[in-house]
N, CA, C and O of each residue as an XYZ file, in Angstrom:
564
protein
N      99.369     73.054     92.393
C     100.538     73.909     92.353
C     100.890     74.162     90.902
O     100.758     73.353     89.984
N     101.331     75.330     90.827
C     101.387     75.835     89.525
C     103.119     76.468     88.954
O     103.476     77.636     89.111
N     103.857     75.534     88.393
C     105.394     76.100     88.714
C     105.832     76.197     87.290
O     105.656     75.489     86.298
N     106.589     77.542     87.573
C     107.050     78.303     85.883
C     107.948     77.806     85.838
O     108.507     77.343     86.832
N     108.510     77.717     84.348
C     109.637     77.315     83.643
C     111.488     77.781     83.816
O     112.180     78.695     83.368
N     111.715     76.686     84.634
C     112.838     76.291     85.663
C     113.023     76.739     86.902
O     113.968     77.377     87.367
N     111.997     76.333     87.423
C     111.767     76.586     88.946
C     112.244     75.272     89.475
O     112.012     74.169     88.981
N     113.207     75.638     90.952
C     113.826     74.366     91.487
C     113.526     74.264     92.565
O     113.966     75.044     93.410
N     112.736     73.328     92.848
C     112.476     72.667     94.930
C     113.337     71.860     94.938
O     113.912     71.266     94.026
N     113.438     71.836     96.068
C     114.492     70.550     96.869
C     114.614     70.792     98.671
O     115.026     71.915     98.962
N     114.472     70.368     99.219
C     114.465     70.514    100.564
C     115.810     69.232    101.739
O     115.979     68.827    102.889
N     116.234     69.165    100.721
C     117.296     68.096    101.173
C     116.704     67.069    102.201
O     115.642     66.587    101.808
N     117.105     66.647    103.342
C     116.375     65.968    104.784
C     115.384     66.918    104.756
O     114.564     66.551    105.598
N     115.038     67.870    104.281
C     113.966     68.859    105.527
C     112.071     68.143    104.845
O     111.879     67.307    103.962
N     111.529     68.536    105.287
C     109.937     68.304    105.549
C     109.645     69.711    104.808
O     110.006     70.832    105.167
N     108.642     69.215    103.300
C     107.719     70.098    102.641
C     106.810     69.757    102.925
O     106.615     68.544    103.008
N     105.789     70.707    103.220
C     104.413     70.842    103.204
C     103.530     71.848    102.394
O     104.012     72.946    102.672
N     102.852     71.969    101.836
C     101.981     73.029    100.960
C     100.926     72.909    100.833
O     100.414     71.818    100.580
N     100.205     74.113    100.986
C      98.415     73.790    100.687
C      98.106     74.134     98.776
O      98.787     74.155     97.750
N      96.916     74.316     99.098
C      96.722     74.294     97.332
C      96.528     76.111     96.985
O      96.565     77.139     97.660
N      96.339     75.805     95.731
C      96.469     77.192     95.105
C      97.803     77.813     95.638
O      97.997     78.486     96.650
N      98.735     77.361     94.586
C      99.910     77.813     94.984
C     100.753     77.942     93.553
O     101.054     77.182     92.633
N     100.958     79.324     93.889
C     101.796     79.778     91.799
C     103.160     79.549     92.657
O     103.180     79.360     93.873
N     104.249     79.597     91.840
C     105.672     79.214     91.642
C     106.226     79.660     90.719
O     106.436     78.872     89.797
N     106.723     81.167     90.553
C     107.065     81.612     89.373
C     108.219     81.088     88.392
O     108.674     79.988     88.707
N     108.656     81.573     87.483
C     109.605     81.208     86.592
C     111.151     81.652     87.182
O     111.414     82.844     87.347
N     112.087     80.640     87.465
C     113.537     80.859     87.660
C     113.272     81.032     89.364
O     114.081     81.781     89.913
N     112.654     80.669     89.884
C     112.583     80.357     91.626
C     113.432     79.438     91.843
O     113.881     78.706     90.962
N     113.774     79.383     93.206
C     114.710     78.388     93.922
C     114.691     78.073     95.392
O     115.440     78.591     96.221
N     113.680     77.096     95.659
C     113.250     76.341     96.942
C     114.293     75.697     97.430
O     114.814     74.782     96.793
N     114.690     76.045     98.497
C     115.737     74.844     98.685
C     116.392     74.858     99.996
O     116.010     75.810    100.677
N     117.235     74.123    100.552
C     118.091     74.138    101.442
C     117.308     72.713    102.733
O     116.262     72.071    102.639
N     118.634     72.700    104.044
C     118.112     71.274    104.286
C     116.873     71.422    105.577
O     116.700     70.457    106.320
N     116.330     72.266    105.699
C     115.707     72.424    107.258
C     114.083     72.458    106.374
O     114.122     72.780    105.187
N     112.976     72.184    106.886
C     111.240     72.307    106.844
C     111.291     73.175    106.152
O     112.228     73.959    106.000
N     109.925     73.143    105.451
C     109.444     74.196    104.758
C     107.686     74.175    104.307
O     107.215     73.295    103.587
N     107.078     75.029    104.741
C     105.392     74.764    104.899
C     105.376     75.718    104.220
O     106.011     76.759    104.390
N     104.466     75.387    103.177
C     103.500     76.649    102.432
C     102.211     76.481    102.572
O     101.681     75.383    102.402
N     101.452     77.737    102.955
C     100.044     77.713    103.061
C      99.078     77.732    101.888
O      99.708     77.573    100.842
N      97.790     77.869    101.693
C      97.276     77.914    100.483
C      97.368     79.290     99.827
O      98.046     80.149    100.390
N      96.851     79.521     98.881
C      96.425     80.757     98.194
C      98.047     81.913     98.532
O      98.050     82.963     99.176
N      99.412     81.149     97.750
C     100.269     82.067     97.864
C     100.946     82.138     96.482
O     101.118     81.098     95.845
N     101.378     83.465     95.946
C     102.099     83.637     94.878
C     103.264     83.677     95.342
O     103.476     84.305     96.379
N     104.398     82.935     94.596
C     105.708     83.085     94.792
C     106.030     83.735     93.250
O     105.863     82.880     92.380
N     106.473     85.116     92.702
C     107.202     85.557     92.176
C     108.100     85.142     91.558
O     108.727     84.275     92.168
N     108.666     85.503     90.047
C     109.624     84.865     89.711
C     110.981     85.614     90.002
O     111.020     86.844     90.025
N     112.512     84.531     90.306
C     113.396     84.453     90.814
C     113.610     84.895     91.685
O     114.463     85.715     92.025
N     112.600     84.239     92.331
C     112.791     84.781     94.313
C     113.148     83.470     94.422
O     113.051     82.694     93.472
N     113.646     83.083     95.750
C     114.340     82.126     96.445
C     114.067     82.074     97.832
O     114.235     83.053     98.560
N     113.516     80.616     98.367
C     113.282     80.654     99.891
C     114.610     79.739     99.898
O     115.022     79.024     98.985
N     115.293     80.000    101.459
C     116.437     78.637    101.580
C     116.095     78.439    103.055
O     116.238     79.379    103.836
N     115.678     77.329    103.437
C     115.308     76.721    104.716
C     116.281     76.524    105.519
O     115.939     76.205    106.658
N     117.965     76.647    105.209
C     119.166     76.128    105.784
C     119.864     77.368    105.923
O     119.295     78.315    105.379
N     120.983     77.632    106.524
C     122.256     78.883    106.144
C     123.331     77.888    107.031
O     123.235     77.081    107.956
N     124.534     78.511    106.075
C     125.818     78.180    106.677
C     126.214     79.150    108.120
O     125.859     80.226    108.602
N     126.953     78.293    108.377
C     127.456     79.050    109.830
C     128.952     79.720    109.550
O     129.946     79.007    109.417
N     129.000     81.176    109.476
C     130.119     81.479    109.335
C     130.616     82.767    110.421
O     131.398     83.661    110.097
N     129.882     82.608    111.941
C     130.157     83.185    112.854
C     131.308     82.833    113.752
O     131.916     83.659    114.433
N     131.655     81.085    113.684
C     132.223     80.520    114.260
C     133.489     79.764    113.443
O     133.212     78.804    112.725
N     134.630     80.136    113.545
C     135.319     79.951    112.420
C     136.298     78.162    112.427
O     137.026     77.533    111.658
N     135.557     77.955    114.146
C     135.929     76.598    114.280
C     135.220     75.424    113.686
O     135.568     74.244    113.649
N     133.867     76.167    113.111
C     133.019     75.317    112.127
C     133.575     75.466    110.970
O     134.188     76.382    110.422
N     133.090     73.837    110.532
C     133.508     73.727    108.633
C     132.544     74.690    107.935
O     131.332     74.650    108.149
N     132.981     75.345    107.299
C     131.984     76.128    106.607
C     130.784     75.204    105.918
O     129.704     75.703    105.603
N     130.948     74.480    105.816
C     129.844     73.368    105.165
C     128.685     72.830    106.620
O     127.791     72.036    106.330
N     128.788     73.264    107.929
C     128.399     73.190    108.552
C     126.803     74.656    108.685
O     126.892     75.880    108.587
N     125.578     73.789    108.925
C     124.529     74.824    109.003
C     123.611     74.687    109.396
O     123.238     73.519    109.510
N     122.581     75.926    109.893
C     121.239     75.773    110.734
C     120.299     75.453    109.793
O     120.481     75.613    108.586
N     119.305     75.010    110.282
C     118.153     74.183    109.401
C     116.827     74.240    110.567
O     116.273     73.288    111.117
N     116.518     75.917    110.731
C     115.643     76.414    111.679
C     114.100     75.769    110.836
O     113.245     74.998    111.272
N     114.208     76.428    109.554
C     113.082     76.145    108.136
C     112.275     77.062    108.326
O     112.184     77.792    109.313
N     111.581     77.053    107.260
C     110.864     78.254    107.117
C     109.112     78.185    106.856
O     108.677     77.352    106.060
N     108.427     78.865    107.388
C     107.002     79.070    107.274
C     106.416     80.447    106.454
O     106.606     81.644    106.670
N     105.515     79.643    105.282
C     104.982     80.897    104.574
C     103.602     80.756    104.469
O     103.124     79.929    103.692
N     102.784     81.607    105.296
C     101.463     81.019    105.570
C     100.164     81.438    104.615
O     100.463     82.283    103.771
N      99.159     81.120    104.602
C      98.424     81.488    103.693
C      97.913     83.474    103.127
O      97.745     84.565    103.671
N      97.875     82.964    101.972
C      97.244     84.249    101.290
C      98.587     85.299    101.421
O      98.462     86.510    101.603
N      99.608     84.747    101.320
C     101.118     85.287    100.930
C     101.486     85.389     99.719
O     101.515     84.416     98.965
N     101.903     86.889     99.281
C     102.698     87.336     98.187
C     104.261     87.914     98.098
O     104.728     88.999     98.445
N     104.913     86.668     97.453
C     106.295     87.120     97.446
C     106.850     87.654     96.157
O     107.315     86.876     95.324
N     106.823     88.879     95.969
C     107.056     89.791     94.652
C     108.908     89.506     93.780
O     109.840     88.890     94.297
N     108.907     90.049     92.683
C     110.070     89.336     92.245
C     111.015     89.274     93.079
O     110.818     89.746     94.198
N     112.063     88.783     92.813
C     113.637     88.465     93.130
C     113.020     88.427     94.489
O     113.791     89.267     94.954
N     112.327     88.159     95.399
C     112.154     88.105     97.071
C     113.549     87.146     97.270
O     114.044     86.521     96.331
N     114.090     87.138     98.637
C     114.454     86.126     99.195
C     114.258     85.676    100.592
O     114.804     86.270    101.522
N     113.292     84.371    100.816
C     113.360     84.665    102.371
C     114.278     83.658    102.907
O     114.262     82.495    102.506
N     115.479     84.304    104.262
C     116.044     83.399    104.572
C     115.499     82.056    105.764
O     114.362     81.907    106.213
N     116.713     81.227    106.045
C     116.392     80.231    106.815
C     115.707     81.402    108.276
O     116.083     82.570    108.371
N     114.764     80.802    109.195
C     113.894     80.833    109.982
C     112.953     81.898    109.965
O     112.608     82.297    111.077
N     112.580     82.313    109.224
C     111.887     82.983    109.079
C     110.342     82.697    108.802
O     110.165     81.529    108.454
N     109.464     83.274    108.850
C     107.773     82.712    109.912
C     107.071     83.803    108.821
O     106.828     84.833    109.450
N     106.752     83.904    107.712
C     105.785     84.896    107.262
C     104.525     84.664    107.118
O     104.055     83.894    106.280
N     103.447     85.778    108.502
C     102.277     85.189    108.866
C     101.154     85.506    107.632
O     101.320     86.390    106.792
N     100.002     84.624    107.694
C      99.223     84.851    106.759
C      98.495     86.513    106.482
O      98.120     87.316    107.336
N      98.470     86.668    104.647
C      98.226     87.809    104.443
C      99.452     88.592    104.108
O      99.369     89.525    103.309
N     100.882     88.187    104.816
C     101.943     89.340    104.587
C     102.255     88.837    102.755
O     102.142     87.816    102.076
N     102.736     90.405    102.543
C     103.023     90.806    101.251
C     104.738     91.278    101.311
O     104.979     92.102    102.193
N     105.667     90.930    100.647
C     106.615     91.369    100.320
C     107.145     91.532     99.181
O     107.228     90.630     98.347
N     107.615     92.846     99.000
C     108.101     93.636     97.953
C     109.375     93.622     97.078
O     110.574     93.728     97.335
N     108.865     93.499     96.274
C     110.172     93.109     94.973
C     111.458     93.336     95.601
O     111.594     94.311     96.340
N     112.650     92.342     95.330
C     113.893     92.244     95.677
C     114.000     92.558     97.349
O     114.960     93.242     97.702
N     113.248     92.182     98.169
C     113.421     92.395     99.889
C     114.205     91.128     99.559
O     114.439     90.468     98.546
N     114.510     91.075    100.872
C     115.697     89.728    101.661
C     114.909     90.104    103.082
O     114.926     91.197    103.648
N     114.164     88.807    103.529
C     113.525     88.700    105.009
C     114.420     87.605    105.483
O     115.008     86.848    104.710
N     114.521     87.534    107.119
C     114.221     86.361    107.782
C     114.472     87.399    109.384
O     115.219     88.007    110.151
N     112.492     86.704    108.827
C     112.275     87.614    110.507
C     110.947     86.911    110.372
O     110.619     86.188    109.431
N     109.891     87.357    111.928
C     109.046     86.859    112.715
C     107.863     88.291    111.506
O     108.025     89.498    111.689
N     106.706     87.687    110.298
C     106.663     89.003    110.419
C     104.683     88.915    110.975
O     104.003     87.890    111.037
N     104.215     90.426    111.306
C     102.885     90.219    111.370
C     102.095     90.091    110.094
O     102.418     90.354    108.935
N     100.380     89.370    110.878
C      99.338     89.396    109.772
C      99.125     89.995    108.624
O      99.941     90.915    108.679
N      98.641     90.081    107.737
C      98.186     91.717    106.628
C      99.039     92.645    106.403
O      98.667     93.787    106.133
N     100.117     92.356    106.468
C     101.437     93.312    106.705
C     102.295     93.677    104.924
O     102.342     92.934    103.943
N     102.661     94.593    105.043
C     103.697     94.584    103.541
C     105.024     95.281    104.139
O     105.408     96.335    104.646
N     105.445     94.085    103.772
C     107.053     94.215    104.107
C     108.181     94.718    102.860
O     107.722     94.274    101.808
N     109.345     95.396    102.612
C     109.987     95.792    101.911
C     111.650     96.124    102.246
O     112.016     96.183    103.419
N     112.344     96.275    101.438
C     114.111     96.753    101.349
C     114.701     95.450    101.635
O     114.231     94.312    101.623
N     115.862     95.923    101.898
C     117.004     95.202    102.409
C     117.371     96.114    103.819
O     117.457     97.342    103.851
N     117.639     94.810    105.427
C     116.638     93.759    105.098
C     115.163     94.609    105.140
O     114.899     95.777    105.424
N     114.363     93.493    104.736
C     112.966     94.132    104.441
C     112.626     94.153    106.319
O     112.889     93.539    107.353
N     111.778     95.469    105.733
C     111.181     96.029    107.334
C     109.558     96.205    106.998
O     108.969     96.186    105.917
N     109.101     96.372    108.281
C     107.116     96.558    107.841
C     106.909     97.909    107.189
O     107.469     98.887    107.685
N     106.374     97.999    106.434
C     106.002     99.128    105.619
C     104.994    100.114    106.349
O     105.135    101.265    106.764
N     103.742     99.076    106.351
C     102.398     99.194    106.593
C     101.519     97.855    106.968
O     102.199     96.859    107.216
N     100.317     97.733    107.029
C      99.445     97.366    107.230
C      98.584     97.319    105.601
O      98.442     98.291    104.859
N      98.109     95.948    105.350
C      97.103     96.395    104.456
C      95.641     96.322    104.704
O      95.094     95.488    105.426
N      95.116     97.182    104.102
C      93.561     97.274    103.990
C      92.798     96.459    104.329
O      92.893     95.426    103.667
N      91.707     96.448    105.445
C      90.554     95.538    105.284
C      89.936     95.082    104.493
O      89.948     93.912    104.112
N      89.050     96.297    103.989
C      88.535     96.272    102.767
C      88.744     97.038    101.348
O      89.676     97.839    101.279
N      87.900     96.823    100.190
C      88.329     97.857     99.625
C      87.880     99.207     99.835
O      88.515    100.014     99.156
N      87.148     99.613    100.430
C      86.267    100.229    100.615
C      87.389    101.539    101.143
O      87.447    102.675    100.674
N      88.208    100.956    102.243
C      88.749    102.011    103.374
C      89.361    102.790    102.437
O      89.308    102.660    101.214
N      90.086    103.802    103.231
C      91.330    104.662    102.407
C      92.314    104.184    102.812
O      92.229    103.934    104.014
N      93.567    103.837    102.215
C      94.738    103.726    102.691
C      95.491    104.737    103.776
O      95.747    105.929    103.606
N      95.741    103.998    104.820
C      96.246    104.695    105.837
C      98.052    105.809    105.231
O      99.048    105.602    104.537
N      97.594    106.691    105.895
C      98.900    107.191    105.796
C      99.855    106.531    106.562
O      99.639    106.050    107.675
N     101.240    106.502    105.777
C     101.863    105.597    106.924
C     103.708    106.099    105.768
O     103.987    106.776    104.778
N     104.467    105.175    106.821
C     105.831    105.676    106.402
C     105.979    105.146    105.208
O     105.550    104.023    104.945
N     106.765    106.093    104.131
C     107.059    105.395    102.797
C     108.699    105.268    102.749
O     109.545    105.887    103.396
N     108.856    104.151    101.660
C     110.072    103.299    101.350
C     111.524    104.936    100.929
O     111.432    105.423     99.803
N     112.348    105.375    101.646
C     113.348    105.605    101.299
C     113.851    105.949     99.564
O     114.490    104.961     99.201
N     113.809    106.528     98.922
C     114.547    106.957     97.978
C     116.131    106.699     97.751
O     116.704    107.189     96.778
């Protein structure tokens, strides 16, 4: 694992796991109290932030200090581009790509590039290099 200059993990109670070949950019922030698995061969971007936990503020009979700790899965050959943030439960399957400053927490597919706020599927990426890039919907202006 390869982690830039002031990058912070912490997983409170929760369960880290990580495979190898794994960058960790500069000013990241791992954290919160629920699981957290990283697969091999993933770039994490600098000052993106995964948080494995969220407060509960649907229910106002909870202490606000009260929160879910679903955790989060980021599976192999994943790219999380700057400022990303993915929230608590969120599942990003191997191959997905997400795009500078998205905010996920969702279920997403394989080979996929995800983007915005919240980030939605873009596209599909390429098999090979070979193909042409599919036409497909582009990001909003």
């Amino acid at each position: 694992m390869l982690l830039g200059t002031g990058a912070l993990i912490g997983t409170g109670n929760g369960k880290m796991t990580v495979g190898s070949d794994i960058f960790i950019g500069p000013y990241c922030v791992i954290g919160g109290g629920g699981d957290l698995s990283i697969g091999s061969d993933v770039m994490i971007a600098s000052h993106s932030r995964i948080m494995s936990s969220e407060h509960i503020i649907d229910d106002s009979a909870q202490s606000i200090w009260a929160v879910t700790t679903r955790g989060v899965r980021i599976g192999s050959g994943v790219w999380l581009g700057a400022g990303v943030t993915v929230l608590d439960g969120s599942d990003l399957a191997d191959g997905t790509v997400v795009g500078a400053g998205a905010v996920i927490r969702a279920k997403t597919d394989a080979n996929s590039i995800y983007v915005g706020i919240p980030a939605r599927k873009l596209r599909e990426r390429r098999l090979t290099p070979h193909e042409p890039m599919p036409e497909g919907p582009r990001p909003q202006d």
